[in-house]
C-alpha positions as protocol buffer text, in pm:
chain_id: "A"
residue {
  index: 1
  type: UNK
  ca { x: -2899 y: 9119 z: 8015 }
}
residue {
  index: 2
  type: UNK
  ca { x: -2610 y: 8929 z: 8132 }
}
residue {
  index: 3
  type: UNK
  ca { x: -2353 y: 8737 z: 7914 }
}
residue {
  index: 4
  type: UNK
  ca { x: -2194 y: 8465 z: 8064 }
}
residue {
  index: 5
  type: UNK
  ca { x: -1931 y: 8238 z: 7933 }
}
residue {
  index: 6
  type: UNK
  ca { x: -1990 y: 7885 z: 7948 }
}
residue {
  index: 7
  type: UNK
  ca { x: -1679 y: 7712 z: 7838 }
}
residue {
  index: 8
  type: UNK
  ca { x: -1356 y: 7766 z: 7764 }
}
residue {
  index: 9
  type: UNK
  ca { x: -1287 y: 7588 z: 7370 }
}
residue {
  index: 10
  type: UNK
  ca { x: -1038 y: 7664 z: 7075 }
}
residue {
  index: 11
  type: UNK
  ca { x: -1197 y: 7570 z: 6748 }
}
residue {
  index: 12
  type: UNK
  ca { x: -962 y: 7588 z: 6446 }
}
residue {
  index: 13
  type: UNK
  ca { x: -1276 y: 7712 z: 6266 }
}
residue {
  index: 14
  type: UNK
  ca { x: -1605 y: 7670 z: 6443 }
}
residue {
  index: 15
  type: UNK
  ca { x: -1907 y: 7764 z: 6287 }
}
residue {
  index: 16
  type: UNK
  ca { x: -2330 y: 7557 z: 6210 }
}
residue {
  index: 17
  type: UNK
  ca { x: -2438 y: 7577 z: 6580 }
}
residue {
  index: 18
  type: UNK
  ca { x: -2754 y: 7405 z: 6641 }
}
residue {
  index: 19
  type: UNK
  ca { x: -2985 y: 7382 z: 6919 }
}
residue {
  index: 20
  type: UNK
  ca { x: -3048 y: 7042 z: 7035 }
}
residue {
  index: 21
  type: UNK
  ca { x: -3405 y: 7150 z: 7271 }
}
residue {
  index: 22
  type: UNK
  ca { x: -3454 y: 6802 z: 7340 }
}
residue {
  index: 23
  type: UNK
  ca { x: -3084 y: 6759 z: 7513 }
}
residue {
  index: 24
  type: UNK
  ca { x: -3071 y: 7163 z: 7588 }
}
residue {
  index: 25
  type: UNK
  ca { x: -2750 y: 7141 z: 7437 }
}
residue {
  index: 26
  type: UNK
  ca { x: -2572 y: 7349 z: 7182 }
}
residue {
  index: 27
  type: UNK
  ca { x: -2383 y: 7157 z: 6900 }
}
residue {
  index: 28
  type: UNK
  ca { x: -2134 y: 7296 z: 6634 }
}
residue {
  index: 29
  type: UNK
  ca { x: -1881 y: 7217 z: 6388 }
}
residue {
  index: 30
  type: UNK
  ca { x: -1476 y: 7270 z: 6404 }
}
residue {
  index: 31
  type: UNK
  ca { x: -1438 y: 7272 z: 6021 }
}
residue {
  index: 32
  type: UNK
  ca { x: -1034 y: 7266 z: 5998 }
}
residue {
  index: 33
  type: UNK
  ca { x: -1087 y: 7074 z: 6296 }
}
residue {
  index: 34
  type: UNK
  ca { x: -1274 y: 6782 z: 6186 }
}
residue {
  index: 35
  type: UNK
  ca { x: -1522 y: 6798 z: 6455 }
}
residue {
  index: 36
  type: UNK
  ca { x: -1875 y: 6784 z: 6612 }
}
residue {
  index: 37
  type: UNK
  ca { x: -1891 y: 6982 z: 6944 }
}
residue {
  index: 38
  type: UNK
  ca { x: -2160 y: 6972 z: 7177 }
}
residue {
  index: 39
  type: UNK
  ca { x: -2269 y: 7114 z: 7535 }
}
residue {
  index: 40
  type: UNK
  ca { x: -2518 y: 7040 z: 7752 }
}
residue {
  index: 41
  type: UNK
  ca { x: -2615 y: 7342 z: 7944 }
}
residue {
  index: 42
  type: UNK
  ca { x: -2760 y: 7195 z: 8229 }
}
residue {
  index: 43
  type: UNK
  ca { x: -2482 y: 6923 z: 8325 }
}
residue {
  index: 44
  type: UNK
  ca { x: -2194 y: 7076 z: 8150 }
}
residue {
  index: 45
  type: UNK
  ca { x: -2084 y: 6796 z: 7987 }
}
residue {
  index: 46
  type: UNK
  ca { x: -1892 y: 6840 z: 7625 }
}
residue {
  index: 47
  type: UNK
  ca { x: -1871 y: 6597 z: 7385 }
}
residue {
  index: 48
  type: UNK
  ca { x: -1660 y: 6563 z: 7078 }
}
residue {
  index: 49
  type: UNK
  ca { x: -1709 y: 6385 z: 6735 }
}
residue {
  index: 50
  type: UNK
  ca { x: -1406 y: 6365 z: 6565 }
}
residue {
  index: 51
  type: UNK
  ca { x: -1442 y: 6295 z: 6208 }
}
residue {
  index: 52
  type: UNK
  ca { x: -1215 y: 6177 z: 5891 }
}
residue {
  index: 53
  type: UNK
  ca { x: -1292 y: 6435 z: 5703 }
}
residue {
  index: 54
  type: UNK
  ca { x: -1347 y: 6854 z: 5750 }
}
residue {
  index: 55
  type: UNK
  ca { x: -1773 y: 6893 z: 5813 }
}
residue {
  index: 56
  type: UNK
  ca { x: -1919 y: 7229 z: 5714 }
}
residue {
  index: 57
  type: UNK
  ca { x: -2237 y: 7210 z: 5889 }
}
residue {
  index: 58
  type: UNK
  ca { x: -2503 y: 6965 z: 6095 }
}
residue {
  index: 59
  type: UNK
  ca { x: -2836 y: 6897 z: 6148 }
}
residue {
  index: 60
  type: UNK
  ca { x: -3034 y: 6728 z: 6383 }
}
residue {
  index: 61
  type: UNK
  ca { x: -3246 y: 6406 z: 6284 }
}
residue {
  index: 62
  type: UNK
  ca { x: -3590 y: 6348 z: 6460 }
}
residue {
  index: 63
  type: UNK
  ca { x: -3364 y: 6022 z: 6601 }
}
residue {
  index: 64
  type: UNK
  ca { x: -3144 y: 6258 z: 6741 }
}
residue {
  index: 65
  type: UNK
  ca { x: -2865 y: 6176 z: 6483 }
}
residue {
  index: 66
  type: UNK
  ca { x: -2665 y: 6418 z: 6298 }
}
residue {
  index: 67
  type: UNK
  ca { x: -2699 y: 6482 z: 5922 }
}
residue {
  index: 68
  type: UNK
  ca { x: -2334 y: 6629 z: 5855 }
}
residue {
  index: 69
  type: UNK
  ca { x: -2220 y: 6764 z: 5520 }
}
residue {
  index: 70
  type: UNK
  ca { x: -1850 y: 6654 z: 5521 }
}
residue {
  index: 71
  type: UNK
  ca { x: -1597 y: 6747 z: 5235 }
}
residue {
  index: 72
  type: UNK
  ca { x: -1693 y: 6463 z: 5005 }
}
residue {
  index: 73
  type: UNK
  ca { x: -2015 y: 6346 z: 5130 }
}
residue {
  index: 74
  type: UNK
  ca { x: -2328 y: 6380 z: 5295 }
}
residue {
  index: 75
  type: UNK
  ca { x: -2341 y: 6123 z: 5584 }
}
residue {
  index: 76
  type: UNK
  ca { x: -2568 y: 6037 z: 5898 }
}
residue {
  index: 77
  type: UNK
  ca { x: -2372 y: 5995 z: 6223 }
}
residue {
  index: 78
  type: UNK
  ca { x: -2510 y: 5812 z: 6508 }
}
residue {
  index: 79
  type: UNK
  ca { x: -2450 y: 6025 z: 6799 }
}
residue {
  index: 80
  type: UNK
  ca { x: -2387 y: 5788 z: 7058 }
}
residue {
  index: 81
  type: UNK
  ca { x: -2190 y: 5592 z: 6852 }
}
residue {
  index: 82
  type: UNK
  ca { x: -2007 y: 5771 z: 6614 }
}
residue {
  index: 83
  type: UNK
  ca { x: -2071 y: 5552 z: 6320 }
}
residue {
  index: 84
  type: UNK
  ca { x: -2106 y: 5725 z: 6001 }
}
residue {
  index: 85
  type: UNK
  ca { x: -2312 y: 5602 z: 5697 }
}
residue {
  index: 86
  type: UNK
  ca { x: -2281 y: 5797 z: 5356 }
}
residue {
  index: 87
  type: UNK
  ca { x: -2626 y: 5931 z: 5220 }
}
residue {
  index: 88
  type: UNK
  ca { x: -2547 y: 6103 z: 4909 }
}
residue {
  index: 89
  type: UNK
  ca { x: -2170 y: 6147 z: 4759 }
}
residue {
  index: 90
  type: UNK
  ca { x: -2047 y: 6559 z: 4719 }
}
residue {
  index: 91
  type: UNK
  ca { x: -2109 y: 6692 z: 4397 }
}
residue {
  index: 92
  type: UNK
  ca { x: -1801 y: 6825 z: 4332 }
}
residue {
  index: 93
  type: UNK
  ca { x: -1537 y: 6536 z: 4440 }
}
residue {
  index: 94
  type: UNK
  ca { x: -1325 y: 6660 z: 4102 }
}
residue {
  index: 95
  type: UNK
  ca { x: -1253 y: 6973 z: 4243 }
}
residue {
  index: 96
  type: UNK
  ca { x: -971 y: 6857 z: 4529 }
}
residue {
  index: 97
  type: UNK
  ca { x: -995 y: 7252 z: 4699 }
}
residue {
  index: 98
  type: UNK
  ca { x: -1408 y: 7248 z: 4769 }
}
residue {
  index: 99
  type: UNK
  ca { x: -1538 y: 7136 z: 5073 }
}
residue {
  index: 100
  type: UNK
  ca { x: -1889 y: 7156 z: 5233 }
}
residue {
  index: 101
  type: UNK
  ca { x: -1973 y: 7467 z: 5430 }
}
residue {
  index: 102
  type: UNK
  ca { x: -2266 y: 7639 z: 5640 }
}
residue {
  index: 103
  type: UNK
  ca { x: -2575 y: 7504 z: 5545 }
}
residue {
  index: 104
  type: UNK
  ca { x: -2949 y: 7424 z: 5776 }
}
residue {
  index: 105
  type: UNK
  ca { x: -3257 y: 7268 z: 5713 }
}
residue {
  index: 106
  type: UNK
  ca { x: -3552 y: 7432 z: 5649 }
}
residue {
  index: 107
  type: UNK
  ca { x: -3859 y: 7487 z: 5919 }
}
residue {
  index: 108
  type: UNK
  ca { x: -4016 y: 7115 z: 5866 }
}
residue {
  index: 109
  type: UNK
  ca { x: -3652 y: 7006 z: 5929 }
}
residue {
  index: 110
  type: UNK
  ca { x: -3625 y: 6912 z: 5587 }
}
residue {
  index: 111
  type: UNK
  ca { x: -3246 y: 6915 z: 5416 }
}
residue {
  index: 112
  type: UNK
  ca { x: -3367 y: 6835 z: 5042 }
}
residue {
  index: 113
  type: UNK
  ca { x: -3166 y: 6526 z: 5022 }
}
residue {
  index: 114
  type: UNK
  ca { x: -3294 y: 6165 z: 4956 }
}
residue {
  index: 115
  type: UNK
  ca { x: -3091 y: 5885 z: 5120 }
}
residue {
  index: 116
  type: UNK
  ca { x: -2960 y: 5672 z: 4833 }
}
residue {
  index: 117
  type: UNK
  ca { x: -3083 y: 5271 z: 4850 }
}
């Protein structure tokens, strides 16, 4: 097996990468950073999200959205856009020092949470 390294990044605290099979590209959070990363392995291309708030951890919606747990919220981010619309508030906004961190959904792609209307 060979490694190879495919780009050259400095994440204040990367972590959550996801596998986007539809794009072939790998996407992951910069926690301190505030940020979405992605890659596309075929055309190289990287992309960056930059957010208002630290983001522990991302899924991928069958629209090709994110789901992102950010430090206060849960919140779906259109990925071509960047628009971000709350789904369900954190449940521990009282305590100033928690944030969201690594998290996934499970096989059926389901995160547990219900959007709030």
């Amino acid at each position: 097996m060979t490694i190879q390294k495919l780009l050259e990044l400095n994440c204040q605290l990367g972590e959550s990468p996801v596998w986007d099979a539809e794009r072939l590209a790998i996407c992951w959070v910069d926690i301190s950073g505030q940020a979405i990363h992605e890659f596309n392995t075929v055309s190289g291309e990287r992309q960056t999200l930059l957010l208002e708030q630290p983001v522990g951890c991302i899924a991928l919606c069958d629209s090709g959205d994110f789901l992102a747990a950010l430090k206060d919220e849960v919140v779906r981010i259109d990925r071509l856009t960047g628009s971000v619309q709350s789904i369900v508030a954190g449940p521990e906004r009282r305590l100033l020092t928690n944030r969201s961190n690594d998290g996934k959904c499970d096989a059926r792609g389901d995160s547990g949470l219900e959007p709030n209307h």
